[in-house]
C-alpha positions in Angstrom: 20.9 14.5 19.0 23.4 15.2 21.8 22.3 11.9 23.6 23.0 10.5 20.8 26.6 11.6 20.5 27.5 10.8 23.9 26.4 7.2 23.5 28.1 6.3 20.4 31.1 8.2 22.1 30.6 5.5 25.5 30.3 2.9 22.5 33.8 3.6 20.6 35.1 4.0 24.9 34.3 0.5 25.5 35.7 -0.7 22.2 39.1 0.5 23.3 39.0 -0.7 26.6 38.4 -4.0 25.6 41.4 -3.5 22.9 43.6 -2.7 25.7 42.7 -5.6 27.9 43.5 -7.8 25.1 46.9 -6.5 24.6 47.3 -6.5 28.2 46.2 -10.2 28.8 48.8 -11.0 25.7 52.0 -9.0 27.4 51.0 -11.4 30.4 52.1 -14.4 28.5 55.1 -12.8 28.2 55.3 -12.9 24.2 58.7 -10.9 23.7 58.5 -10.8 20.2 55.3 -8.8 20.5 56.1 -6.9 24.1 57.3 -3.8 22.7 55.3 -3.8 19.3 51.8 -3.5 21.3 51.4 0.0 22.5 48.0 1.0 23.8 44.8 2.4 21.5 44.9 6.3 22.0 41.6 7.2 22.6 41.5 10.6 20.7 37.7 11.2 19.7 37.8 14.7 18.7 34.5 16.0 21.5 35.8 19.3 21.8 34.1 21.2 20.8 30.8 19.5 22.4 32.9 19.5 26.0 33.5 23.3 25.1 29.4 23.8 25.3 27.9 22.0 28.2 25.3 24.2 28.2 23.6 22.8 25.3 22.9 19.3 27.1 19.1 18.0 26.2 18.8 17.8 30.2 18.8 21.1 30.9 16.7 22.0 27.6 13.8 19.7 28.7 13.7 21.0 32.2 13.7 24.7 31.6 10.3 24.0 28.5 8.7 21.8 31.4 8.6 25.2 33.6 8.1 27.6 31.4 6.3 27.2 28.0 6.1 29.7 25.3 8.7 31.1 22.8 11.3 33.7 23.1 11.9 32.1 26.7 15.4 32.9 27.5 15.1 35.9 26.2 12.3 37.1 28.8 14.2 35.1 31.8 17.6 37.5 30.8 15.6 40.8 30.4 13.5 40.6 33.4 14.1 40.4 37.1 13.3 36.7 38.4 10.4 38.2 41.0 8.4 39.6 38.0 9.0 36.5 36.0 7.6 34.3 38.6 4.6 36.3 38.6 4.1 36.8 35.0 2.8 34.8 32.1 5.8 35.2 30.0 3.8 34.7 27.0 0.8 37.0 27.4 3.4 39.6 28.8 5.9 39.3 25.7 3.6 39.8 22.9 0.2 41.2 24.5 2.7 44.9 25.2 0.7 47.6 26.5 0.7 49.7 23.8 -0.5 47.6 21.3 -4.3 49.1 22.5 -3.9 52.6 21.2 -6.4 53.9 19.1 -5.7 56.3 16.9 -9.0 57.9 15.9 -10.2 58.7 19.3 -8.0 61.8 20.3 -8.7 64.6 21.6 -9.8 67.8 20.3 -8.0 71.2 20.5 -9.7 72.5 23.3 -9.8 69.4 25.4 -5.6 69.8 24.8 -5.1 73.1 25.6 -7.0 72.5 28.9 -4.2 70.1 29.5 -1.3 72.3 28.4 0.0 72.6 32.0 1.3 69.0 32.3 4.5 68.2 32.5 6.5 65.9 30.5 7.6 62.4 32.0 10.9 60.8 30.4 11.5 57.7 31.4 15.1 56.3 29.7 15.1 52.6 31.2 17.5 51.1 28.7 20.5 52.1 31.6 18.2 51.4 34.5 18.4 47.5 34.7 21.8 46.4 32.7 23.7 45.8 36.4 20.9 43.5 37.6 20.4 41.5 34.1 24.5 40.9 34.3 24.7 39.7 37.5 21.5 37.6 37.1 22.8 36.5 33.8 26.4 35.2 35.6 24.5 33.6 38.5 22.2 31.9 36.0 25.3 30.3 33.5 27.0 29.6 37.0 24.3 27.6 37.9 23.7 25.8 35.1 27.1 25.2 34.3 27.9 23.4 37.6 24.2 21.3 37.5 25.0 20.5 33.5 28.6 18.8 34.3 27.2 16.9 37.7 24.1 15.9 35.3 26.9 14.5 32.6 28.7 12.4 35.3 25.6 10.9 36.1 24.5 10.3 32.8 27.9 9.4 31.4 28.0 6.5 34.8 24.6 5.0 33.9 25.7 4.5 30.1 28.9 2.9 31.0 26.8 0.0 32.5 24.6 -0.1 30.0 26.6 0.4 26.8 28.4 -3.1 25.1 31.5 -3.7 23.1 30.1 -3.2 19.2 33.8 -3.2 17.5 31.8 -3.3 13.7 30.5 0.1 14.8 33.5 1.9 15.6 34.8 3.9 12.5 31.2 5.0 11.7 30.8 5.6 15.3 33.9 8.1 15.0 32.6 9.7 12.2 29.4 10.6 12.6 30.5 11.7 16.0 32.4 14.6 14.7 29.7 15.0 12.1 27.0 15.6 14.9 29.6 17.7 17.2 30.1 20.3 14.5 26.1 20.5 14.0 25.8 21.2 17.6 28.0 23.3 17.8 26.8 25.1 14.6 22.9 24.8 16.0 23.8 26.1 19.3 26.2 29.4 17.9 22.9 29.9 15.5 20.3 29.7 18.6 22.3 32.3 20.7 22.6 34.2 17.9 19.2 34.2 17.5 18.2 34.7 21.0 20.7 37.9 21.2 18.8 39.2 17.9 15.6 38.9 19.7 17.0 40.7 22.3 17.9 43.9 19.7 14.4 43.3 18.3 12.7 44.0 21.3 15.1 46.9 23.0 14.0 48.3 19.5 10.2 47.5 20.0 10.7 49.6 23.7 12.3 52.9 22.0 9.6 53.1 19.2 7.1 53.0 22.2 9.0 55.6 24.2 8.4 57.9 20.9 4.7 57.1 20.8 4.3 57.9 24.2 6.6 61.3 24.0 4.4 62.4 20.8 1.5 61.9 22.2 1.6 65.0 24.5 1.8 67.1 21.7 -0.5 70.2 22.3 -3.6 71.8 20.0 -3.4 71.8 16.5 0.2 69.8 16.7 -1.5 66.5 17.8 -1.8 65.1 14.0 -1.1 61.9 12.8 1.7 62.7 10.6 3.6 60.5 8.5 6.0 60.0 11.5 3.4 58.9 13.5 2.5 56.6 11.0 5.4 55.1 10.3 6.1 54.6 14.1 3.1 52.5 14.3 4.5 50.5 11.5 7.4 50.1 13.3 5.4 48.4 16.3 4.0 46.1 13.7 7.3 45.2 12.0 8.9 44.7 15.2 6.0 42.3 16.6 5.5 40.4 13.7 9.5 39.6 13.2 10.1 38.7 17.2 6.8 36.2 16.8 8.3 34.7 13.9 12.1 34.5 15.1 10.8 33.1 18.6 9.2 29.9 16.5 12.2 29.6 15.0 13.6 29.5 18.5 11.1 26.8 19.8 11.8 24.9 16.8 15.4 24.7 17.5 15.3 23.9 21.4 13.1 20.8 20.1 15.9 19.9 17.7 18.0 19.6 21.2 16.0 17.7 23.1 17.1 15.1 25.6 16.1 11.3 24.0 15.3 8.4 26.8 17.6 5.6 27.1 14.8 3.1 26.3 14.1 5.6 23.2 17.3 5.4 22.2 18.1 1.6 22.4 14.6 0.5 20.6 16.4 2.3 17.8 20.0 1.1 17.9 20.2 -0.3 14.5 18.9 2.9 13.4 21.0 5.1 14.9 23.4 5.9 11.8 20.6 6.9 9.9 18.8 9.1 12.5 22.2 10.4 12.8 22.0 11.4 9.3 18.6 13.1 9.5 19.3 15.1 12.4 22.4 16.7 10.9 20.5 17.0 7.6 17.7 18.8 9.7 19.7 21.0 11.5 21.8 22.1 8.7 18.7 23.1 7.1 17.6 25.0 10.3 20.5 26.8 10.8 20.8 28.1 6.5 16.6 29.2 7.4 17.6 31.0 10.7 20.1 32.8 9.2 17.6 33.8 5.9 15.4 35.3 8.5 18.0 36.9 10.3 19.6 38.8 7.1 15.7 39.6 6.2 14.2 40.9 9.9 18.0 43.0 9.6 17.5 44.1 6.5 13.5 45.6 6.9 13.9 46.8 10.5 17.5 48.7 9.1 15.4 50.6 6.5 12.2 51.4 8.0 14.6 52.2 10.7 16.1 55.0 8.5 13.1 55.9 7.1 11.8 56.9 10.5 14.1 58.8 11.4 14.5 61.1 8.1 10.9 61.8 8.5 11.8 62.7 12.1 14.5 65.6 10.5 12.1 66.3 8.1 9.2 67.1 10.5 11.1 68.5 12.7 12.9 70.7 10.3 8.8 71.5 9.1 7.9 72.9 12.5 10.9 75.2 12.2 10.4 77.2 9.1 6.3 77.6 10.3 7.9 78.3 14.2 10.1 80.9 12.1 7.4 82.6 10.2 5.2 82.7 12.9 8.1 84.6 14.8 8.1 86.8 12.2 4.9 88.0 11.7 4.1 87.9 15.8 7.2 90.7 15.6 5.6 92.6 12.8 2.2 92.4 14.9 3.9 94.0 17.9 5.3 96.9 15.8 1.7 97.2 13.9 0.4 97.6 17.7 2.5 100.1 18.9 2.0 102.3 15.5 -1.5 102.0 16.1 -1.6 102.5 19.7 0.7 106.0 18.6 -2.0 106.6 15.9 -4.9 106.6 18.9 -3.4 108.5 21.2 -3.0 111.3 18.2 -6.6 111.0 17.3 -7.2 111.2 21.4 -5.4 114.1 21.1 -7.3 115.6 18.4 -10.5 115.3 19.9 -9.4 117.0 22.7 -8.2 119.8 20.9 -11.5 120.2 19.2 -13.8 120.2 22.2 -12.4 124.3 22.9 -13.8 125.8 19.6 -16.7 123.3 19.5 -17.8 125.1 22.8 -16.9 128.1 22.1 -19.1 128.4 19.0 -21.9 127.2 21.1 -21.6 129.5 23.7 -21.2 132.2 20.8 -24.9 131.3 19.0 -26.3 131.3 22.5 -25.1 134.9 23.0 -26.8 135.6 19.6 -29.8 134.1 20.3 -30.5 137.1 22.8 -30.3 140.5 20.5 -33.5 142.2 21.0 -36.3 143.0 18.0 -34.8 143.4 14.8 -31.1 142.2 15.4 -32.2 139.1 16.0 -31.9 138.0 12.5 -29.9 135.3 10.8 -26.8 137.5 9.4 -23.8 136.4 8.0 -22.2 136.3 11.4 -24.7 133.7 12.6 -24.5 131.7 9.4 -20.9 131.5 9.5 -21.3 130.5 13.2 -23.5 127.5 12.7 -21.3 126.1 9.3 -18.2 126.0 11.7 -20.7 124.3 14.4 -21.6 121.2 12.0 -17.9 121.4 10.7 -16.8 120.6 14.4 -19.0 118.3 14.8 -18.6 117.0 11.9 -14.6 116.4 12.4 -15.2 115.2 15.6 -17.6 112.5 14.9 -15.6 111.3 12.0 -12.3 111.2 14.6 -14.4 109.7 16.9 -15.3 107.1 14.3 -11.8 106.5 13.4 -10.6 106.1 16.9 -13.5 103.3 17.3 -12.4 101.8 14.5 -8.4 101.7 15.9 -9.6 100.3 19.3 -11.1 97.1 17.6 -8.4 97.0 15.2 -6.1 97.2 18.1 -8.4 94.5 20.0 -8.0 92.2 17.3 -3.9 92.6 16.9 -3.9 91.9 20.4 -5.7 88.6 20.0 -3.9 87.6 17.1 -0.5 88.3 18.9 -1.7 86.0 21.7 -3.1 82.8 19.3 1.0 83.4 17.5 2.2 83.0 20.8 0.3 80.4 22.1 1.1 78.7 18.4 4.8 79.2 19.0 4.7 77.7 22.7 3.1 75.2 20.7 5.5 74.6 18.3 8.7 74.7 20.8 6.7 72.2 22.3 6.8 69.7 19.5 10.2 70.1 18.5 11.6 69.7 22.0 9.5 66.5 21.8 10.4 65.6 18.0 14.2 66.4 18.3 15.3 66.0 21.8 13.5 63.4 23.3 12.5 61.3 20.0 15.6 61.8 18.1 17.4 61.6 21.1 16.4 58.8 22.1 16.8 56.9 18.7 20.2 58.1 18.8 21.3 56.1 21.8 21.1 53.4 19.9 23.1 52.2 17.5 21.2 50.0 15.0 22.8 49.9 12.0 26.4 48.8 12.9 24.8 46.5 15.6 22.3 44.5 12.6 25.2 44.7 9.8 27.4 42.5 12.1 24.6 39.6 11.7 24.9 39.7 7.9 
């Protein structure tokens, strides 16, 4: 299309040249009726706005799909330092990420966590980490290209100047469809940057949704669940995949629509070239109404499911806090239970030490009895009351023995429980701090909404 512009441009050139060299040759007859009455043809083709966006020359299109193929392109070169990208298959490396291989089902049990409970937690916020680089890459790149598109366009704008011939018939459609075709450019190449920069958001989205995966996976016991945030985070991965493959077609589909057109190409169809003019502008009018369609929709879905993510993030997170909170309070009404109890055993202690006196001391008194001689050994009153207050002590001493059994496991098991509702509530400060200030934090950095409502 562009190749196409700058020819008929060369065409309506010539034209004027030759006009001029007429009016010249006449003002050397020295006509001075007609001397001052023949001024020359301005040549005022309006290629601004083309001139204004060199960087959109076929050339430069054709060379950069020759090196690298795939979609999304661009967007990889801009995003990643040039010694990865030369060692990297763009393609396999921009949709093939490497946590599309998760699988859900095959976590861990409680145990096999809580064996791992001592590891720390790795942040990694690379959002900051390579923006300098990507800049100055970006300004080196555009430098470069700017200075090879404009010595390209001499060359090319030389060789057509030889080639090209006076066609005066042609020169008031010539002039129009130029501007026509200038003002789809320029329209095409505003909407593929667009595009490209939207990509961009798409997949800087696409990295925090898998920060949060990886965060939430370090969850601890019975924490580790696949909640509906989970859930929805993996849907996130999916919406985010599926709209960047789609958008990058788009994108290959318009860098085709730009593509430099041969010389012989073009002049085995110069009595078409009105018509193809046509087409092309119908085609890329039509391309530009669908990239914008799928712009508005990706914007719209990844806006919402955006949201929705991250009110399930307050809601969870808000969740964990009221079972955090009641576990906090009955671990504090544990604690007292254990030191009433712990009271209640040393009084029973206590008790049984204050029974072992008379316990012995009505032993020793039936022993003594047990040695009258003859007939006072008999089984008096005396004696009978001595052995009822034997098996009373006993008695009252095995039952308070009993009981103090009985606090010591009951005590046992307050103990145990108090550690699981500590352990639980380690547990649960660890998923919050993951939920709310790494998640949620992270989400946070980044403004989406205001960013996607300026595409609408």
């Amino acid at each position: 299309m562009i190749d196409i512009i700058d020819r008929l441009r060369n065409i309506k050139e010539l034209i004027i040249d030759s006009l001029n060299r007429d009016c010249i040759d006449f003002r050397k007859m020295r006509c001075t009726n007609f001397d001052d009455k023949l001024p020359e043809i301005p040549r005022n083709i309006p290629l601004f706005k083309l001139q204004s966006f060199p960087f959109i020359r076929s050339t430069s299109f054709s060379n950069f799909t020759s090196n690298r193929q795939g979609f999304g392109l661009e967007l990889y070169q801009n995003t990643i330092p040039k010694n990865i990208l030369q060692k990297t298959d763009f393609k396999s490396e921009f949709i093939s990420l490497p946590y599309n291989n998760v699988c859900i089902q095959n976590r861990p049990n409680v145990y096999e966590w809580f064996d791992h409970n001592a590891k720390n937690i790795n942040t990694a916020e690379r959002v900051k980490s390579a923006s300098e680089k990507i800049i100055q890459e970006t300004k080196s790149i555009c430098r470069f290209t700017e200075e090879e598109i404009n010595e390209r366009q001499n060359v090319t704008r030389k060789h057509l100047s030889c080639r090209l011939k006076s066609l005066n018939f042609w020169k008031n459609e010539i002039t129009r469809e130029v501007n026509l075709l200038c003002d789809d450019s320029y329209n095409l190449t505003l909407q593929l940057q667009k595009l490209k920069q939207f990509i961009r958001y798409t997949h800087n989205i696409l990295k925090i949704t898998t920060e949060c995966r990886i965060q939430r996976k370090k969850r601890k016991s019975v924490d580790l669940i696949n909640d509906t945030v989970q859930e929805l985070l993996e849907k996130e991965v999916e919406i985010c995949q599926e709209w960047t493959r789609k958008l990058s077609d788009v994108v290959t589909d318009m860098e085709n629509k730009l593509k430099y057109i041969t010389i012989e190409e073009w002049e085995s169809e110069v009595n078409n070239s009105i018509l193809n003019s046509q087409s092309e502008r119908a085609a890329s009018s039509d391309l530009c109404i669908n990239c914008q369609s799928m712009i508005n929709k990706c914007a719209s879905i990844i806006i919402h499911h955006w949201n929705q993510v991250n009110t399930e993030f307050s809601m969870r997170t808000k969740q964990v806090i009221d079972i955090k909170n009641k576990t906090q309070h009955y671990l504090n009404q544990i604690v007292s239970k254990i030191t009433k109890l712990s009271t209640n055993i040393e009084c029973i202690k206590c008790a049984l030490l204050q029974k072992d006196f008379p316990l012995r001391l009505a032993k020793v008194r039936l022993s003594l009895r047990k040695r009258r001689p003859n007939g006072e050994l008999c089984n008096d009153n005396v004696n009978f009351g001595l052995r009822e207050e034997l098996n009373y002590l006993m008695e009252s001493k095995k039952k308070l023995q009993d009981k103090l059994d009985y606090s010591i496991k009951i005590l046992n098991e307050l103990i145990i429980s108090k550690k699981e509702l500590q352990k639980d509530i380690i547990i649960k400060n660890h998923s919050i701090f993951i939920d709310r200030e790494k998640c949620m934090t992270l989400r946070g950095t980044f403004s989406l909404k205001p960013m996607l409502e300026s595409y609408y």
